[in-house]
C-alpha positions, 0 to 999 in steps of 0.5 A: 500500500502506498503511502498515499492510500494510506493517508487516505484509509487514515482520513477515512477512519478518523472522519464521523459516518454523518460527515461522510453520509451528508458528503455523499448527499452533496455529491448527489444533489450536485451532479443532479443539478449539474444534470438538470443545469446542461438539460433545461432553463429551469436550473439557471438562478429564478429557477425552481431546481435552482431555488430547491439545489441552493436551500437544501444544499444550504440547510444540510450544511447548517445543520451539519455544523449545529450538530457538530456543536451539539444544537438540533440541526433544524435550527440551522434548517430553518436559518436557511430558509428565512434568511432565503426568503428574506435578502432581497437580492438573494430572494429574487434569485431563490423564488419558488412558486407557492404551488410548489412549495406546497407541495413539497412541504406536502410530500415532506410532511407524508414522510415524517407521519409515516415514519412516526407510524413506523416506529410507534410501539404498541407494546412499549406503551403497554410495558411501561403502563397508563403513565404513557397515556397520561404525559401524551394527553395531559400537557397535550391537551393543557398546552393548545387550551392554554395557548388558544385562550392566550391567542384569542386575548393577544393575537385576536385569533377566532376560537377554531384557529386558536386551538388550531394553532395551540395543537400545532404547539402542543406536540413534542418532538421525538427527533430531538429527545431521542439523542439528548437520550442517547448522549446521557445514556453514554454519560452513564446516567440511569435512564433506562432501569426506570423506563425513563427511555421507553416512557419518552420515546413512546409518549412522545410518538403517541403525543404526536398522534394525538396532536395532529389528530386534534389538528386535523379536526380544527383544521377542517372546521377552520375551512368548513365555515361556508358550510351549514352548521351542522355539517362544520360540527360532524366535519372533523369527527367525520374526517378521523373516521375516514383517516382512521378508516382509510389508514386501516383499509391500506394497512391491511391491504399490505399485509398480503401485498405482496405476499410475505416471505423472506426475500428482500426484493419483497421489502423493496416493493413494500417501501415503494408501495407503501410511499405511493398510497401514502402520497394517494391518500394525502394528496387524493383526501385533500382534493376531495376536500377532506384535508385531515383525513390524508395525513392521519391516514398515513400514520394509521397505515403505518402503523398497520401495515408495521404489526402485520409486517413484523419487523421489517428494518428495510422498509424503516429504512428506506424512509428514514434515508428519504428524510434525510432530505425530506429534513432539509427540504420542509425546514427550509420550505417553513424558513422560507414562509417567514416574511419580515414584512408581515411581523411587527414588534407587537405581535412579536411581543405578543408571541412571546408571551403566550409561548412562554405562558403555555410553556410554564403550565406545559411544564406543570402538566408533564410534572403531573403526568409522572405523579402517580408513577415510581419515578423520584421527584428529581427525574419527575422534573426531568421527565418535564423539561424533556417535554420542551422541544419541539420541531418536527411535527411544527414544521411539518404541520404548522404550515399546512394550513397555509398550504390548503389556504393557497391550495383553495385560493382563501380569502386574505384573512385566512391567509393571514392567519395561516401566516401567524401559525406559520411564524408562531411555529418557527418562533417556538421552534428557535425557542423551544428546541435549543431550550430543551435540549440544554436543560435535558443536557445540564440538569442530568447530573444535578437531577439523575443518577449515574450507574455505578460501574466502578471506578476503573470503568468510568475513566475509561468512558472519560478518556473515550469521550475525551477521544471523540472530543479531539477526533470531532473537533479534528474534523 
C-alpha cells in the first residue's frame, strides 16, 4: 500500500459516518443539478431546481455544523430558509412558486407521519403502563387550551384557529429527545432501569398522534365555515373516521401485498408501495376536500401495515434515508414562509408571551403526568423539561394550513392567519428546541443518577469521550 492510500484509509477512519453520509448527499444533489443545469432553463438562478439545489444544499450544511456543536440541526434548517426568503437580492434569485412549495412541504410532511407510524410501539406503551397515556394527553391537551385562550386575548385569533394553532404547539418532538437520550445514556446516567427511555420515546410518538389528530379536526372546521352548521360540527369527527378508516383499509391491504416471505426484493416493493398510497391518500383526501383525513391516514397505515409486517428494518429504512432530505427540504420550505414584512414588534411581543405562558403550565402538566408513577421527584422534573422541544411535527404541520389556504385560493384573512401559525411555529421552534435540549443536557447530573460501574470503568468512558472530543473537533 502506498503511502498515499494510506493517508487516505487514515482520513477515512478518523472522519464521523454523518460527515461522510451528508458528503455523499452533496455529491448527489450536485451532479443532479449539474444534470438538470446542461438539460433545461429551469436550473439557471429564478429557477425552481435552482431555488430547491441552493436551500437544501444550504440547510444540510447548517445543520451539519449545529450538530457538530451539539444544537438540533433544524435550527440551522430553518436559518436557511428565512434568511432565503428574506435578502432581497438573494430572494429574487431563490423564488419558488407557492404551488410548489406546497407541495413539497406536502410530500415532506407524508414522510415524517409515516415514519412516526413506523416506529410507534404498541407494546412499549403497554410495558411501561397508563403513565404513557397520561404525559401524551395531559400537557397535550393543557398546552393548545392554554395557548388558544392566550391567542384569542393577544393575537385576536377566532376560537377554531386558536386551538388550531395551540395543537400545532402542543406536540413534542421525538427527533430531538431521542439523542439528548442517547448522549446521557453514554454519560452513564440511569435512564433506562426506570423506563425513563421507553416512557419518552413512546409518549412522545403517541403525543404526536394525538396532536395532529386534534389538528386535523380544527383544521377542517377552520375551512368548513361556508358550510351549514351542522355539517362544520360532524366535519372533523367525520374526517378521523375516514383517516382512521382509510389508514386501516391500506394497512391491511399490505399485509398480503405482496405476499410475505423472506426475500428482500419483497421489502423493496413494500417501501415503494407503501410511499405511493401514502402520497394517494394525502394528496387524493385533500382534493376531495377532506384535508385531515390524508395525513392521519398515513400514520394509521403505518402503523398497520408495521404489526402485520413484523419487523421489517428495510422498509424503516428506506424512509428514514428519504428524510434525510425530506429534513432539509420542509425546514427550509417553513424558513422560507417567514416574511419580515408581515411581523411587527407587537405581535412579536405578543408571541412571546403566550409561548412562554403555555410553556410554564406545559411544564406543570408533564410534572403531573409522572405523579402517580415510581419515578423520584428529581427525574419527575426531568421527565418535564424533556417535554420542551419541539420541531418536527411544527414544521411539518404548522404550515399546512397555509398550504390548503393557497391550495383553495382563501380569502386574505385566512391567509393571514395561516401566516401567524406559520411564524408562531418557527418562533417556538428557535425557542423551544435549543431550550430543551440544554436543560435535558445540564440538569442530568444535578437531577439523575449515574450507574455505578466502578471506578476503573468510568475513566475509561472519560478518556473515550475525551477521544471523540479531539477526533470531532479534528474534523
Amino acid at each position: 500500500m502506498t503511502d498515499v492510500q494510506s493517508c487516505q484509509g487514515c482520513f477515512f477512519k478518523r472522519c464521523p459516518d454523518r460527515v461522510l453520509k451528508v458528503f455523499a448527499y452533496f455529491i448527489l444533489i450536485t451532479a443532479l443539478y449539474i444534470t438538470c443545469f446542461v438539460t433545461t432553463t429551469l436550473s439557471k438562478p429564478g429557477g425552481p431546481i435552482f431555488s430547491l439545489f441552493v436551500l437544501v444544499l444550504l440547510a444540510l450544511v447548517a445543520g451539519l455544523l449545529l450538530k457538530i456543536v451539539r444544537i438540533p440541526p433544524m435550527l440551522g434548517m430553518l436559518l436557511v430558509g428565512i434568511a432565503l426568503s428574506n435578502i432581497p437580492k438573494v430572494k429574487e434569485w431563490t423564488s419558488l412558486d407557492a404551488k410548489i412549495s406546497s407541495d413539497l412541504k406536502t410530500i415532506s410532511l407524508m414522510i415524517i407521519l409515516m415514519k412516526g407510524g413506523l416506529s410507534l410501539d404498541i407494546m412499549d406503551i403497554k410495558r411501561v403502563g397508563f403513565a404513557v397515556i397520561r404525559l401524551a394527553f395531559l400537557p397535550c391537551f393543557v398546552e393548545a387550551t392554554v395557548f388558544a385562550i392566550m391567542s384569542v386575548l393577544l393575537l385576536k385569533l377566532p376560537w377554531i384557529w386558536a386551538f388550531l394553532l395551540g395543537f400545532v404547539i402542543a406536540a413534542v418532538t421525538p427527533a430531538i429527545i431521542v439523542p439528548c437520550l442517547d448522549e446521557l445514556k453514554k454519560r452513564k446516567f440511569k435512564i433506562e432501569e426506570n423506563n425513563i427511555t421507553t416512557m419518552l420515546i413512546s409518549a412522545s410518538s403517541f403525543d404526536d398522534v394525538v396532536a395532529i389528530s386534534a389538528y386535523m379536526v380544527c383544521l377542517s372546521s377552520a375551512f368548513s365555515s361556508d358550510k351549514p352548521l351542522y355539517l362544520q360540527i360532524i366535519q372533523g369527527p367525520l374526517e378521523i373516521l375516514i383517516g382512521i378508516a382509510l389508514g386501516t383499509l391500506l394497512g391491511i391491504v399490505l399485509w398480503v401485498i405482496p405476499p410475505a416471505n423472506s426475500d428482500k426484493v419483497d421489502s423493496r416493493i413494500r417501501s415503494a408501495l407503501i410511499l405511493v398510497l401514502g402520497l394517494c391518500s394525502v394528496f387524493g383526501m385533500s382534493h376531495l376536500n377532506f384535508n385531515g383525513s390524508g395525513p392521519l391516514s398515513v400514520i394509521v397505515m403505518s402503523l398497520t401495515a408495521i404489526k402485520g409486517w413484523g419487523e421489517d428494518q428495510l422498509v424503516t429504512d428506506v424512509v428514514d434515508k428519504l428524510w434525510i432530505l425530506g429534513e432539509p427540504l420542509l425546514f427550509g420550505l417553513v424558513g422560507r414562509d417567514i416574511q419580515f414584512e408581515f411581523i411587527t414588534l407587537e405581535i412579536l411581543w405578543k408571541t412571546l408571551i403566550v409561548i412562554f405562558v403555555a410553556l410554564f403550565f406545559r411544564l406543570g402538566a408533564a410534572f403531573a403526568a409522572v405523579s402517580w408513577t415510581s419515578l423520584t421527584v428529581k427525574e419527575k422534573i426531568f421527565v418535564s423539561f424533556s417535554w420542551i422541544p419541539k420541531a418536527t411535527v411544527q414544521a411539518a404541520i404548522g404550515s399546512y394550513a397555509l398550504a390548503v389556504a393557497v391550495e383553495k385560493d382563501a380569502d386574505e384573512i385566512v391567509v393571514e392567519y395561516s401566516r401567524t401559525i406559520v411564524t408562531v411555529a418557527v418562533l417556538i421552534i428557535l425557542i423551544s428546541a435549543p431550550l430543551g435540549s440544554i436543560l435535558m443536557y445540564f440538569t442530568a447530573p444535578l437531577l439523575l443518577e449515574r450507574i455505578d460501574t466502578g471506578h476503573c470503568q468510568l475513566a475509561e468512558g472519560e478518556e473515550e469521550e475525551e477521544d471523540e472530543q479531539v477526533n470531532e473537533e479534528n474534523v
